[in-house]
LUMNUDREN-208191 format. One line per 8 residues: number of its first residue (from 1); their letters; for each residue x, y, z of C-alpha. Coordinates in nm, 3 decimals, decimal comma, m for minus. Layout:
# LUMNUDREN-208191
NUM = A = X/Y/Z ~ ... $
This chain:
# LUMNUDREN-208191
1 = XXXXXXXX = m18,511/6,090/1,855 ~ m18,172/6,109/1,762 ~ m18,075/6,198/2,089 ~ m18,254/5,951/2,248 ~ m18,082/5,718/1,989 ~ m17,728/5,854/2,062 ~ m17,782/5,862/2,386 ~ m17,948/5,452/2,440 $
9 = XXXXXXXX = m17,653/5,394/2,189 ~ m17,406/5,557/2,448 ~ m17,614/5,316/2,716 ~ m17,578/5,020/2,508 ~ m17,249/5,056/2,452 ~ m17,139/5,174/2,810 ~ m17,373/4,863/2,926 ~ m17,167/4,659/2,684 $
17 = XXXXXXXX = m16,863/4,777/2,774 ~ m16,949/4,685/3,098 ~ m17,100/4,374/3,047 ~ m16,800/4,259/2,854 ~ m16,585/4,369/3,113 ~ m16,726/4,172/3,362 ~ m16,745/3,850/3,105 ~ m16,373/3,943/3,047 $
25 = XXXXXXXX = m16,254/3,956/3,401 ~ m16,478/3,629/3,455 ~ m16,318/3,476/3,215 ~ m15,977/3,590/3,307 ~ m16,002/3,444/3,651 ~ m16,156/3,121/3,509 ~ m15,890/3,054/3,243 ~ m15,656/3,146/3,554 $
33 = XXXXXXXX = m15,844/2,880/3,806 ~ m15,846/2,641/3,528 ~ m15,436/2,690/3,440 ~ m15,416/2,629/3,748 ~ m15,598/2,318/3,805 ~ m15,430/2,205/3,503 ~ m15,054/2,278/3,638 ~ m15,170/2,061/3,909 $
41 = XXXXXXXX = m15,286/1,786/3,678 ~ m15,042/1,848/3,505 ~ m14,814/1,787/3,791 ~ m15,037/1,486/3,895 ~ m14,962/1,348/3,527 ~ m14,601/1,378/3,506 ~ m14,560/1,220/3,838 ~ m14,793/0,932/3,782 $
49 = XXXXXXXX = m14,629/0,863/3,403 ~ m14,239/0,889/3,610 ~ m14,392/0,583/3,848 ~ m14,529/0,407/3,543 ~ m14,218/0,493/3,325 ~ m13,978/0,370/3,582 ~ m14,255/0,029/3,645 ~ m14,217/m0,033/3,265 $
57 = XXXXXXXX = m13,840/0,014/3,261 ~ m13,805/m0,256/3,511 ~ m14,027/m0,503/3,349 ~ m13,840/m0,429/3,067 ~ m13,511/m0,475/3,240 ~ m13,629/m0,810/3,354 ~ m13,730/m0,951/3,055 ~ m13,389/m0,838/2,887 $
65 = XXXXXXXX = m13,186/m1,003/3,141 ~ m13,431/m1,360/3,117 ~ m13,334/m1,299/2,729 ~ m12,972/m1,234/2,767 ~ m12,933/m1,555/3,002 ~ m13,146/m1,739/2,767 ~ m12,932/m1,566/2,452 ~ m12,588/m1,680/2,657 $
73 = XXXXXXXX = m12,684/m2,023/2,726 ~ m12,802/m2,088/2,356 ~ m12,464/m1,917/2,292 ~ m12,301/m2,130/2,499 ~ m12,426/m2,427/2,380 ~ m12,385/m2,337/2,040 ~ m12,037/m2,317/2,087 ~ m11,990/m2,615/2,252 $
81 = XXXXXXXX = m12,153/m2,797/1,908 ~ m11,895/m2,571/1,727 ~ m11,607/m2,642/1,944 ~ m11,696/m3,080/1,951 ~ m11,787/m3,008/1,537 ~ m11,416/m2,865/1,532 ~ m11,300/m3,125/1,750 ~ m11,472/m3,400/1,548 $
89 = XXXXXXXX = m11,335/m3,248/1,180 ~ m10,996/m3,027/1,214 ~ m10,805/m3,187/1,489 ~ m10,729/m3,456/1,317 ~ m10,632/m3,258/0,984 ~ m10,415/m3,039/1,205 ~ m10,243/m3,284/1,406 ~ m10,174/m3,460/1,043 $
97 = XXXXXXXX = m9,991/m3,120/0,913 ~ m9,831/m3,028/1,243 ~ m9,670/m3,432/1,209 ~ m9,573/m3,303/0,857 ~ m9,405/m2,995/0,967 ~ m9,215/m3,173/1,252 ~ m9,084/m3,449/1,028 ~ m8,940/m3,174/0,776 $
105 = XXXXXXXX = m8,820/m2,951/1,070 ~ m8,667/m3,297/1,179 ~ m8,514/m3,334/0,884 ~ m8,339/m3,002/0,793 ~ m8,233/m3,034/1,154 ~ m8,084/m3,400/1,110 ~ m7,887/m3,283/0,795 ~ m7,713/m3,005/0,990 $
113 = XXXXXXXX = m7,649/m3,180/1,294 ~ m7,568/m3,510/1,181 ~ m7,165/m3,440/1,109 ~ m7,197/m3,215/1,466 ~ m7,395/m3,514/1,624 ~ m7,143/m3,787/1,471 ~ m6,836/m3,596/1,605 ~ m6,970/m3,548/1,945 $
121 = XXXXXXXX = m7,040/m3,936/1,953 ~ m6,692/m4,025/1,838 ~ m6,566/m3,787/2,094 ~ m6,784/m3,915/2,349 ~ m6,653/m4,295/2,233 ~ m6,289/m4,160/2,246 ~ m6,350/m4,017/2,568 ~ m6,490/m4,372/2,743 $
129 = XXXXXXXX = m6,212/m4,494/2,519 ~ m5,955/m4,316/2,765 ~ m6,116/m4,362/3,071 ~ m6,124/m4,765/3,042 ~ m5,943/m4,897/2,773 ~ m5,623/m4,661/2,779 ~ m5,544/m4,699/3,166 ~ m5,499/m5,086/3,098 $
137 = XXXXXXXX = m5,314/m5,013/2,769 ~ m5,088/m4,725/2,949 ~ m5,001/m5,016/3,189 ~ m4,959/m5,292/2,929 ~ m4,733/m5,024/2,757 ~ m4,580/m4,948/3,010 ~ m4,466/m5,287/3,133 ~ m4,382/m5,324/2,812 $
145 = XXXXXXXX = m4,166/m5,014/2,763 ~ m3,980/m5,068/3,068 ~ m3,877/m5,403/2,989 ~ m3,729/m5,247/2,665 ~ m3,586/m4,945/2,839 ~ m3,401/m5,228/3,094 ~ m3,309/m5,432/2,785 ~ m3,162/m5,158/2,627 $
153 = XXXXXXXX = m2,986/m4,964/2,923 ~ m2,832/m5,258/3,007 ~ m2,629/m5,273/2,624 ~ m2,646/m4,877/2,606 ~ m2,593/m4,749/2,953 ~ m2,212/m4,649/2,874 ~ m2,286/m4,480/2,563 ~ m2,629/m4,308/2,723 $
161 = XXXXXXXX = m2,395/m4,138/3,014 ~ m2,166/m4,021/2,818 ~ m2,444/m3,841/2,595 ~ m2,607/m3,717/2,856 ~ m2,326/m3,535/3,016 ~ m2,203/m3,401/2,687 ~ m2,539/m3,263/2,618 ~ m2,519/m3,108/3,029 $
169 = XXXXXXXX = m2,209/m2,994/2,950 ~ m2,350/m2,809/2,651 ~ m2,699/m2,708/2,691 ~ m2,787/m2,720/3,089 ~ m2,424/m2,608/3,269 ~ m2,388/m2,290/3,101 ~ m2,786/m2,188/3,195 ~ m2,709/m2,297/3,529 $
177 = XXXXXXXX = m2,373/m2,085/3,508 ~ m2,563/m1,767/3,410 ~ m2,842/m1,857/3,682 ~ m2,564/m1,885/3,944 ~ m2,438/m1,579/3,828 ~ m2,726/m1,397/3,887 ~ m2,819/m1,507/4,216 ~ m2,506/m1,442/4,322 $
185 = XXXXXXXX = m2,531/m1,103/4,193 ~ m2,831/m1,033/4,331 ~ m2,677/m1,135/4,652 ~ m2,394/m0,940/4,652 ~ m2,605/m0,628/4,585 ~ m2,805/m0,720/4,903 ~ m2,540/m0,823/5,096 ~ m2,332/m0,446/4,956 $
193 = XXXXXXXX = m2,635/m0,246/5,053 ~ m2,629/m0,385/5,406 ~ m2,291/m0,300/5,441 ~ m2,297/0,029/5,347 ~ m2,593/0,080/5,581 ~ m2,388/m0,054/5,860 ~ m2,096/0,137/5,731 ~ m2,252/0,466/5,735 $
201 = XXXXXXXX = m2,368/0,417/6,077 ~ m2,031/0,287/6,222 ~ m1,852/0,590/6,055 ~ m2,071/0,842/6,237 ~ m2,019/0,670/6,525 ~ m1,644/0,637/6,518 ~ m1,696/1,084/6,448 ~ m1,885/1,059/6,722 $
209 = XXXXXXXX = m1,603/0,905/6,944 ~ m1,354/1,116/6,769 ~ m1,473/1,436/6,795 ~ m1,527/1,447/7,185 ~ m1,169/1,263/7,213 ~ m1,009/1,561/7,068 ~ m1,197/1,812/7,276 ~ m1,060/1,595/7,579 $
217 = XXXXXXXX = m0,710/1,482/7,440 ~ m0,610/1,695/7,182 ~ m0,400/1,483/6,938 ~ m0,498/1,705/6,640 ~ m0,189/1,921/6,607 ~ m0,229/2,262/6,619 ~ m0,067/2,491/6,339 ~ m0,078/2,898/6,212 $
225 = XXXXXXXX = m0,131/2,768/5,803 ~ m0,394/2,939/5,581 ~ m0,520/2,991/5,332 ~ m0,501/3,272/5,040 ~ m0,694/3,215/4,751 ~ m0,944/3,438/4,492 ~ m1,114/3,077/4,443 ~ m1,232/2,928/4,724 $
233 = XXXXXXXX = m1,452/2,661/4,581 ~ m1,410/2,455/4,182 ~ m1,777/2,591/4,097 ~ m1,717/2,523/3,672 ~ m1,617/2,119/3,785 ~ m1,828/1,862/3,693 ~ m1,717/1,710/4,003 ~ m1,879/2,028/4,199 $
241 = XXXXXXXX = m2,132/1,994/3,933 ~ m2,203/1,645/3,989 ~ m2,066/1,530/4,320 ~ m2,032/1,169/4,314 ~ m1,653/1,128/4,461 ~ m1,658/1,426/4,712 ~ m2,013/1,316/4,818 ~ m1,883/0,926/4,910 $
249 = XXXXXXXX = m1,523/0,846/4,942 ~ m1,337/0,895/5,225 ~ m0,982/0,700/5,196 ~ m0,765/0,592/5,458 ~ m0,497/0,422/5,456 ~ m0,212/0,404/5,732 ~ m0,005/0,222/5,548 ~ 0,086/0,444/5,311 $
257 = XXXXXXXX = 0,218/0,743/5,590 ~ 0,414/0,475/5,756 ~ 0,569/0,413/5,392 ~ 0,648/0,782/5,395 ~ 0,834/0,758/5,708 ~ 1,015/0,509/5,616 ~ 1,104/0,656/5,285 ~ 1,168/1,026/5,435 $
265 = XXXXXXXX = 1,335/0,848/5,730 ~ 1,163/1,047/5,978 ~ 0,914/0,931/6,227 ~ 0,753/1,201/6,337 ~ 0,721/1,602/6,218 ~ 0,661/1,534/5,829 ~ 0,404/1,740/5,648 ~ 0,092/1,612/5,408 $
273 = XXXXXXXX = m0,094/1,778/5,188 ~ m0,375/1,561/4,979 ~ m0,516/1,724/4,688 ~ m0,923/1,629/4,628 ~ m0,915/1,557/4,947 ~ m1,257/1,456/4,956 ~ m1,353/1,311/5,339 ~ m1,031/1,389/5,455 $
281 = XXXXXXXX = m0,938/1,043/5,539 ~ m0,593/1,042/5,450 ~ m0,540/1,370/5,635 ~ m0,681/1,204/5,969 ~ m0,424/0,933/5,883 ~ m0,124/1,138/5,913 ~ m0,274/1,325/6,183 ~ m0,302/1,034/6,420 $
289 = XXXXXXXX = 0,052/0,980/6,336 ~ 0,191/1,256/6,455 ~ 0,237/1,450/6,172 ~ 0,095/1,782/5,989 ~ m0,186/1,705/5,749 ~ m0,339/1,960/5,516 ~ m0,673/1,872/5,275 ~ m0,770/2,070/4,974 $
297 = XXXXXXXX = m1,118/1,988/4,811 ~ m1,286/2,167/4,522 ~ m1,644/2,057/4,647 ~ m1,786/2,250/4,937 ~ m2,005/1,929/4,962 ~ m1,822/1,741/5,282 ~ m1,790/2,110/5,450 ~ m2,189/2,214/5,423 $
305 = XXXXXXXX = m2,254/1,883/5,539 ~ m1,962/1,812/5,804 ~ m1,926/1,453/5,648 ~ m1,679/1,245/5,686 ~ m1,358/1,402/5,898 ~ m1,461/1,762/5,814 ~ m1,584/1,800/6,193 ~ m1,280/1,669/6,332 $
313 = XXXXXXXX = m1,034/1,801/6,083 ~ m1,209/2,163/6,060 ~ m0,877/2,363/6,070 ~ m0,731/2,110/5,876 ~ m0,923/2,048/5,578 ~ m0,964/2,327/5,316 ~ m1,214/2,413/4,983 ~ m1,058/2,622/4,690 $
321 = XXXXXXXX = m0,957/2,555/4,282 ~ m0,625/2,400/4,317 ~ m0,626/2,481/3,911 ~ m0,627/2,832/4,010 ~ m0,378/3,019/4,178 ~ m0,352/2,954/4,556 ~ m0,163/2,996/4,864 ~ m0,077/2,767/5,187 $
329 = XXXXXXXX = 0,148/3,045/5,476 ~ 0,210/3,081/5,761 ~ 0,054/3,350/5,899 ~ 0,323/3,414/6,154 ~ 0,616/3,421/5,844 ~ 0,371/3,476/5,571 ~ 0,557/3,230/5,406 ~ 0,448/2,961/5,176 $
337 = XXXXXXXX = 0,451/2,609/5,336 ~ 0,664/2,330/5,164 ~ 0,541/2,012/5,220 ~ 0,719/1,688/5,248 ~ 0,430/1,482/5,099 ~ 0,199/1,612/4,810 ~ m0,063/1,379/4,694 ~ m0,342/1,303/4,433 $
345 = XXXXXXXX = m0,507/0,983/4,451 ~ m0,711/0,944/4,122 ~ m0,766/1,338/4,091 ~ m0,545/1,474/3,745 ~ m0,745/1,279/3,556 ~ m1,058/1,491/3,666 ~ m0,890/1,854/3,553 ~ m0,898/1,982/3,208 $
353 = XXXXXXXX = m0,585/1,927/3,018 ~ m0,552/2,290/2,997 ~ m0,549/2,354/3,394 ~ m0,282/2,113/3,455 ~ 0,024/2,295/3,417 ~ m0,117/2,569/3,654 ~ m0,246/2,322/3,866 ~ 0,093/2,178/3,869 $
361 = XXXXXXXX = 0,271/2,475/3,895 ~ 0,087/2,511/4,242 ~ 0,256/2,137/4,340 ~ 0,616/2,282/4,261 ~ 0,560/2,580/4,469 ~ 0,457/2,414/4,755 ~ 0,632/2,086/4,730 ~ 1,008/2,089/4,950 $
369 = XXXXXXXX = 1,327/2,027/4,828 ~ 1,325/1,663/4,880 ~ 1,026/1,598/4,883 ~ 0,771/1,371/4,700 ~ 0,424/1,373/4,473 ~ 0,218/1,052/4,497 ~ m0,100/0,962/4,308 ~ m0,274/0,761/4,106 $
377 = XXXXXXXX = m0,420/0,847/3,737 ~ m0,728/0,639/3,625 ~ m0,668/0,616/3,263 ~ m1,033/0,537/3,150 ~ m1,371/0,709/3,137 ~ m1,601/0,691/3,378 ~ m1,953/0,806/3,275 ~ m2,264/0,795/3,495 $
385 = XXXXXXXX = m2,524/0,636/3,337 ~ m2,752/0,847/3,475 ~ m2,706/1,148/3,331 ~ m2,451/1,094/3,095 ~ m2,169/1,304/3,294 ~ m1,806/1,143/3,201 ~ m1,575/1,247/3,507 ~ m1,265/1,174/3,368 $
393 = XXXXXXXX = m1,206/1,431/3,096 ~ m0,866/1,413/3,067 ~ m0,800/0,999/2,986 ~ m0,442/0,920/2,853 ~ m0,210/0,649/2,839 ~ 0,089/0,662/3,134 ~ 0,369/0,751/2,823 ~ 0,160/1,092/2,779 $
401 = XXXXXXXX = 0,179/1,184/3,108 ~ 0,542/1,114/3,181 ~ 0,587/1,344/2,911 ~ 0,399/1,621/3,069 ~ 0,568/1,584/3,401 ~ 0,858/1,667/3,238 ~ 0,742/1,912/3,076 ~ 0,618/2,059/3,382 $
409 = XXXXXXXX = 0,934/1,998/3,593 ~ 0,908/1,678/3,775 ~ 1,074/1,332/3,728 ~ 0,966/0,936/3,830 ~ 1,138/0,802/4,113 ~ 1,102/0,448/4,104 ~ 1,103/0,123/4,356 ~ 1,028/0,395/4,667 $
417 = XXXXXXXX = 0,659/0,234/4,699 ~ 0,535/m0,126/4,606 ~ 0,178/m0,128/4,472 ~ 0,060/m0,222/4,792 ~ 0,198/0,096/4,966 ~ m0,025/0,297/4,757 ~ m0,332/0,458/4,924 ~ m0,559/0,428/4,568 $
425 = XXXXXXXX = m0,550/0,262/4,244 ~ m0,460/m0,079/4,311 ~ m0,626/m0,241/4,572 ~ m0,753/0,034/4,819 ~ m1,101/0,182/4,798 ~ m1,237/0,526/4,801 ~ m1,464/0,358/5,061 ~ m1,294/0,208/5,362 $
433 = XXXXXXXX = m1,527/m0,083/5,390 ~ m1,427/m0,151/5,021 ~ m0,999/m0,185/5,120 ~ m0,863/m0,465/4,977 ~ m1,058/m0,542/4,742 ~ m0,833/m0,548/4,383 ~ m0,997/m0,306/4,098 ~ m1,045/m0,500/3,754 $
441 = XXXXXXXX = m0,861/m0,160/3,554 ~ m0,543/m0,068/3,795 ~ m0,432/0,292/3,764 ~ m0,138/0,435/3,658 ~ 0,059/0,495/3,998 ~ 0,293/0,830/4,015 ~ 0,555/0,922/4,198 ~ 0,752/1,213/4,140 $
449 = XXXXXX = 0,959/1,506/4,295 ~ 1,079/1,796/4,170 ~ 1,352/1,804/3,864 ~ 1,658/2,004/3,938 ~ 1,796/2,247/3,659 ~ 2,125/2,151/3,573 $
């Protein structure tokens, strides 16, 4: 019995089991058919509330917008009852204060501007003033004034001339004076740069013409002079230094060698020698005349640059320190040349007072028995403005140097030449362009020869 109930229990229960294991998987695939149906109601649903969603939104769009036109026209004409209220009630307050505030604005204006607006109608009045009334009074004046002025120049004419060339005299002639004076200055310079233009080029021309006549004619003596010096150029000068004389004058003057002949009664066969030379001009003169001519400068200036008569001249012209020791022979004799003529036109007062005696020295030893020493002696300074350079460092009075020519063994001859017979100082020119032509400061003019111990 207990068997049989163990064993219907094991029945009922595996008959359960079974039982509920078919109700189970029954119901499994009926819940799962019936999730299914409802995912696709479901589905169904959600689409059909989207179409009724999206229905109700646009009847609800609709009515909004027939409420929003009927909202903006109430709006609308709300504000038009607000605007005509406004219209009707504060316009006319606020044109009242704006009436009130331009009257005071008016008024604060018109207090500045008043004396400003007063001033610019007198000036306007004065200003019609002169363009119609004054024309006719200017006329009526003037009618009137030159009936006076007749009236009165007819009783003070006399006195009136007189006046007014006393007050010329004074106040307008010497203006005039100074203005002529200027312009005429100004003129001159003009005129003086032309010429030395035209001067410059005529000179090189005349070199020109000279130069290939000697090579075909010869009238430049030939001689066997040189010569011996340790110094062959002035290097410590301030004309070397500076050149301003060596670098522009070039004097010649015939005159003066025909004065010599006359003097030294000899026509032909004298002997020059011109100290400072410069251009050589005077040497060329006593060239062309027949005679021996001999040119010392300290500058090597003329020589580098063949100015001047240093390319016709070339045996004739010479550079050394005549304040140092030097020697003109004959290189034949080896004797030192004595010269008939020495001169110096406006060179002593160029050499320090110190080198004049040996400068001098060098004149006696090469100056004939007989013969003469000509210059000139400018006894003033002459200081460039430029640089501040005074040329002239030795400046004395004539009575100091006729001491020192004594001194250094020379005498005056006077009455052999006449101031005009002199080559410089007077009224020749370093510059031949410039001859005859009288200097405002005449130098002192020299002649000498040597003193004889008694």
């Amino acid at each position: 019995m207990k068997r049989l109930k163990d064993e219907l229990a094991r029945f009922i229960r595996s008959t359960v089991r079974e039982t509920m294991e078919e109700y189970i998987g029954e119901a499994e695939r009926r819940i799962g058919e019936a999730a299914e149906e409802w995912r696709r109601y479901a589905d169904t649903a959600r689409e059909e509330d989207r179409r009724v969603f999206e229905r109700h939104l646009d009847e609800y769009a609709a009515r909004q917008e027939e409420r929003t036109a009927g909202l903006e026209s109430s709006i609308k004409q709300y504000t038009e009852e607000c605007v005509q209220r406004a219209a009707d009630e504060l316009l006319p307050k606020l044109d009242k204060q704006i009436e009130r505030w331009t009257w005071e604005r008016y008024q604060r204006v018109q207090n500045k501007l008043a004396p400003q607006i007063e001033r610019n109608v007198e000036q306007a009045v004065q200003a019609q003033l002169m363009d119609e009334l004054f024309p006719k009074l200017d006329k009526q004046i003037e009618r009137w004034t030159w009936e006076r002025y007749l009236r009165v120049q007819n009783k003070l004419e006399p006195q009136i001339e007189q006046a007014v060339q006393a007050q010329l005299m004074n106040e307008l002639f010497p203006k005039l004076d100074k203005q002529i004076e200027r312009w005429t200055w100004e003129r001159y310079k003009r005129t003086e740069a032309r010429a030395e233009e035209l001067h410059r080029h005529l000179e090189l021309t005349y070199r020109d013409l000279m130069v290939v006549l000697e090579k075909q004619l010869t009238f430049v003596g030939e001689h066997d002079i040189e010569l011996k010096t340790d110094y062959p150029c002035a290097y410590e000068s301030l004309d070397a230094i500076y050149p301003r004389g060596t670098a522009n004058d070039n004097t010649r003057y015939p005159r003066f060698i025909k004065r010599c002949e006359t003097v030294l009664q000899r026509d032909s066969g004298l002997s020059f020698l011109d100290l400072g030379c410069s251009g050589g001009g005077m040497v060329l003169d006593a060239v062309l005349r027949g005679h021996l001519g001999i040119g010392l400068e300290g500058s090597d200036y003329s020589l580098i640059r063949q100015r001047a008569e240093w390319r016709l001249l070339r045996n004739n012209l010479f550079t050394c320190d005549i304040t140092k020791p030097f020697s003109l022979i004959h290189k034949a004799s080896g004797g030192v040349v004595q010269f008939d003529v020495i001169t110096a036109w406006e060179v002593l007062e160029h050499i320090a007072e110190d080198d004049l005696p040996r400068m001098f020295a060098n004149i006696r030893a090469h100056l004939a028995d007989g013969g003469l020493f000509v210059g000139s002696i400018a006894c003033w300074d002459d200081i460039d403005p430029d640089t501040g350079v005074n040329w002239h460092v030795t400046v004395h009075p004539p009575e100091w140097w006729q001491e020192r020519f004594v001194d250094w063994g020379f005498e005056e001859v006077p009455d052999l030449f006449s101031v005009e017979d002199m080559a410089r100082g007077s009224i020749n020119r370093p510059i031949s362009w410039q001859a005859l032509k009288p200097l405002k400061i005449p130098s002192y003019l020299v002649v000498l020869r040597k003193r004889t111990e008694e």
